[in-house]
Backbone bond lengths (Angstrom), bond angles and torsions (degrees), N, CA, C in turn:
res aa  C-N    CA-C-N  psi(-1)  N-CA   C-N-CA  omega(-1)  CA-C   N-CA-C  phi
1 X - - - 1.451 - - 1.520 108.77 -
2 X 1.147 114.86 142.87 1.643 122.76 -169.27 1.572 97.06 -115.81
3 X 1.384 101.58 144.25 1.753 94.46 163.21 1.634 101.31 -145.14
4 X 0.754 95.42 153.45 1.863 130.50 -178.79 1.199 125.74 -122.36
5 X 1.406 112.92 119.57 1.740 110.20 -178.80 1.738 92.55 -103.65
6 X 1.571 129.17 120.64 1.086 125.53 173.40 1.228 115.03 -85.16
7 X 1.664 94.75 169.95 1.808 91.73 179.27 1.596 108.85 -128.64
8 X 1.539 94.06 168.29 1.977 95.70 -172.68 1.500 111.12 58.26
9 X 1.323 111.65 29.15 1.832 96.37 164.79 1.630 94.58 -150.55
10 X 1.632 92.97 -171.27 1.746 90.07 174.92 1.255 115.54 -108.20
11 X 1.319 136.83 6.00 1.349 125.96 154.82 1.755 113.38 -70.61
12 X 1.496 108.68 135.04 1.223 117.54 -163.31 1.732 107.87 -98.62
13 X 1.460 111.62 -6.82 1.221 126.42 -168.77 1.353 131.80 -162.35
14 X 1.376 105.87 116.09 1.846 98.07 175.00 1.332 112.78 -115.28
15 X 1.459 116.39 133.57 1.609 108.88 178.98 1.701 85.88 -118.91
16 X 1.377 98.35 142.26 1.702 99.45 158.78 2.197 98.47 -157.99
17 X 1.591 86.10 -176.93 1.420 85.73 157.06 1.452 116.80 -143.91
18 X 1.390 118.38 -171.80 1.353 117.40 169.36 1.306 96.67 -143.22
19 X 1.827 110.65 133.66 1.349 125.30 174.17 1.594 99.92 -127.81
20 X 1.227 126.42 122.98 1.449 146.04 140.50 1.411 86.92 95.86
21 X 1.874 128.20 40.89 1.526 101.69 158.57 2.041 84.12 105.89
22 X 1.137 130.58 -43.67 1.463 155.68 179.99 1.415 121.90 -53.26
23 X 1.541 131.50 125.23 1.374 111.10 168.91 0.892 110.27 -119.94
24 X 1.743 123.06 130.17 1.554 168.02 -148.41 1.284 112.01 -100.15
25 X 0.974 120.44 152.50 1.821 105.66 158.57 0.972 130.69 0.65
26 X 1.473 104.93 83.00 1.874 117.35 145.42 1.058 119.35 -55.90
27 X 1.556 117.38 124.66 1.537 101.51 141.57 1.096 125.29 -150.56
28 X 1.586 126.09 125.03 1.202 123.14 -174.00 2.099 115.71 -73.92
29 X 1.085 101.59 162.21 1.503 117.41 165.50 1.680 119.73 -117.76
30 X 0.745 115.49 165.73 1.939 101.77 -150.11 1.472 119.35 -15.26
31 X 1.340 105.26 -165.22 1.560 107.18 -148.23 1.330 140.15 134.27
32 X 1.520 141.90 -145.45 0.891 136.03 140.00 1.872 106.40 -101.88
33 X 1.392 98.09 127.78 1.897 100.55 -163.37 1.757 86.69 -78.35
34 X 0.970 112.72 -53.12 1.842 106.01 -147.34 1.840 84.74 -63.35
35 X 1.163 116.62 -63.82 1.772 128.43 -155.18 1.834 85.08 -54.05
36 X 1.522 132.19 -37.26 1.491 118.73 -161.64 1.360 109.74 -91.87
37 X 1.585 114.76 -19.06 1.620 112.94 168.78 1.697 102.76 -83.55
38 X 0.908 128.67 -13.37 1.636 128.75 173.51 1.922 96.32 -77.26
39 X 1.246 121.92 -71.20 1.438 104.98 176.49 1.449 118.79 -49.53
40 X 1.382 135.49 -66.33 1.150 123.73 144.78 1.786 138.05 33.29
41 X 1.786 66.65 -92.71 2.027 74.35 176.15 1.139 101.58 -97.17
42 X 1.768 140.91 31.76 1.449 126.10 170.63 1.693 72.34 -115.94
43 X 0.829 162.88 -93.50 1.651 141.81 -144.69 1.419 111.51 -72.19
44 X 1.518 128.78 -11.91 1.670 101.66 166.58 1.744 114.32 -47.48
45 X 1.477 125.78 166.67 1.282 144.96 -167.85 1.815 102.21 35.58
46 X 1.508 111.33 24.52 1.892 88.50 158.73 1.479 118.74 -111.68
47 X 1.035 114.08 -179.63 1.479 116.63 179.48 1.456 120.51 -65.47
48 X 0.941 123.17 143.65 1.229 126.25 -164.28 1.502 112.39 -75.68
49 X 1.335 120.46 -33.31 1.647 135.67 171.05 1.720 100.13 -56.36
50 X 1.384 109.15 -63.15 1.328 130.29 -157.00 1.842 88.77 -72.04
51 X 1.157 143.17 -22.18 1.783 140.19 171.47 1.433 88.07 -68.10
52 X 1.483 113.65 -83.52 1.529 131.78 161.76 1.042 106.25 21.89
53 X 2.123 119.78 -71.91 1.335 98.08 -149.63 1.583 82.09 -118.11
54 X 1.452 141.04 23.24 1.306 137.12 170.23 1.603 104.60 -94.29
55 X 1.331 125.56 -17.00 1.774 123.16 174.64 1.363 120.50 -119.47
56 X 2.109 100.38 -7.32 1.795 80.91 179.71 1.741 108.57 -72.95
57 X 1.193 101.59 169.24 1.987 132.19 150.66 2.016 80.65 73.02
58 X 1.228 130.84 34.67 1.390 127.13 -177.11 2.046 83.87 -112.33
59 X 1.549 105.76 133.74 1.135 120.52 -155.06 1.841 99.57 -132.86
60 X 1.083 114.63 141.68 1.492 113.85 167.57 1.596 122.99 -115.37
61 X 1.670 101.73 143.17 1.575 103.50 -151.61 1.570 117.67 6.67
62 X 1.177 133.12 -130.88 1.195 129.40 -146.17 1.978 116.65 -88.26
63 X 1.525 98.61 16.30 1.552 102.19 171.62 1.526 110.47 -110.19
64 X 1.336 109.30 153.35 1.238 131.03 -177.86 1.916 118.87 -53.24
65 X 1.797 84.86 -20.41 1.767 83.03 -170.35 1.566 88.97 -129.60
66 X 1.559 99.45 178.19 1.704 117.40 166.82 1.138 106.19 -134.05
67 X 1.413 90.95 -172.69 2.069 88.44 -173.85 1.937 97.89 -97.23
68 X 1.302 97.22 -23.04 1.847 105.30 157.07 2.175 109.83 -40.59
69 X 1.463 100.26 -60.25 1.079 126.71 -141.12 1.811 81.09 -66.27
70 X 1.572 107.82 -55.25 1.645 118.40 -156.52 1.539 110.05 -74.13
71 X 1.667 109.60 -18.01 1.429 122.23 161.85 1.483 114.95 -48.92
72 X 1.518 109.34 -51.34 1.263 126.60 -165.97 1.375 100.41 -55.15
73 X 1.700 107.44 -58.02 1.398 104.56 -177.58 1.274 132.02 -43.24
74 X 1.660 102.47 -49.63 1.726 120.71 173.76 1.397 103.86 -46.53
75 X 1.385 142.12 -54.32 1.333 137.20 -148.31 1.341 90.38 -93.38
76 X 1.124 111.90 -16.10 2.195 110.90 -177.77 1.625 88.18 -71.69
77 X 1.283 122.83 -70.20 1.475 124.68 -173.12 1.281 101.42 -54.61
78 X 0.850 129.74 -85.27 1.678 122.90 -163.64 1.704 121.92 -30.23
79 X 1.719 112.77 -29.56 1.300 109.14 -169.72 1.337 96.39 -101.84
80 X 1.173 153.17 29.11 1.817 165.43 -175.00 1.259 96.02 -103.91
């Protein structure tokens, strides 16, 4: 299990994993709950490249990042 404290948003926490290339259990810690269990369970069982390039540089209203965006990062670090 990997965890990630993101930055510039309001989720304070992402735990997930990756098995065989795969991403596993998301889970965010604050945030928006309903909108982060909807991303969530739309990228559990995909590739981790293919999350990668479906949430990076994706930004919410007037900040530079999302909690999409800081996911991206987590699964960038974790697979290095």
């Amino acid at each position: 299990m990997y965890t990630y404290i993101p930055n510039g948003v309001c989720s304070r926490k992402i735990n997930f994993d990756i098995r065989d290339n795969k991403i596993v259990k998301v889970e965010f810690t604050g945030g928006c709950d309903g909108n982060l269990k909807g991303i969530s369970n739309l990228i559990e069982g995909m590739d981790a490249q293919e999350a990668i390039k479906r949430l990076k540089g994706l930004t919410c209203g007037n900040k530079n990042t999302s909690c999409p965006d800081q996911l991206s990062k987590a699964i960038e670090e974790a697979i290095k």
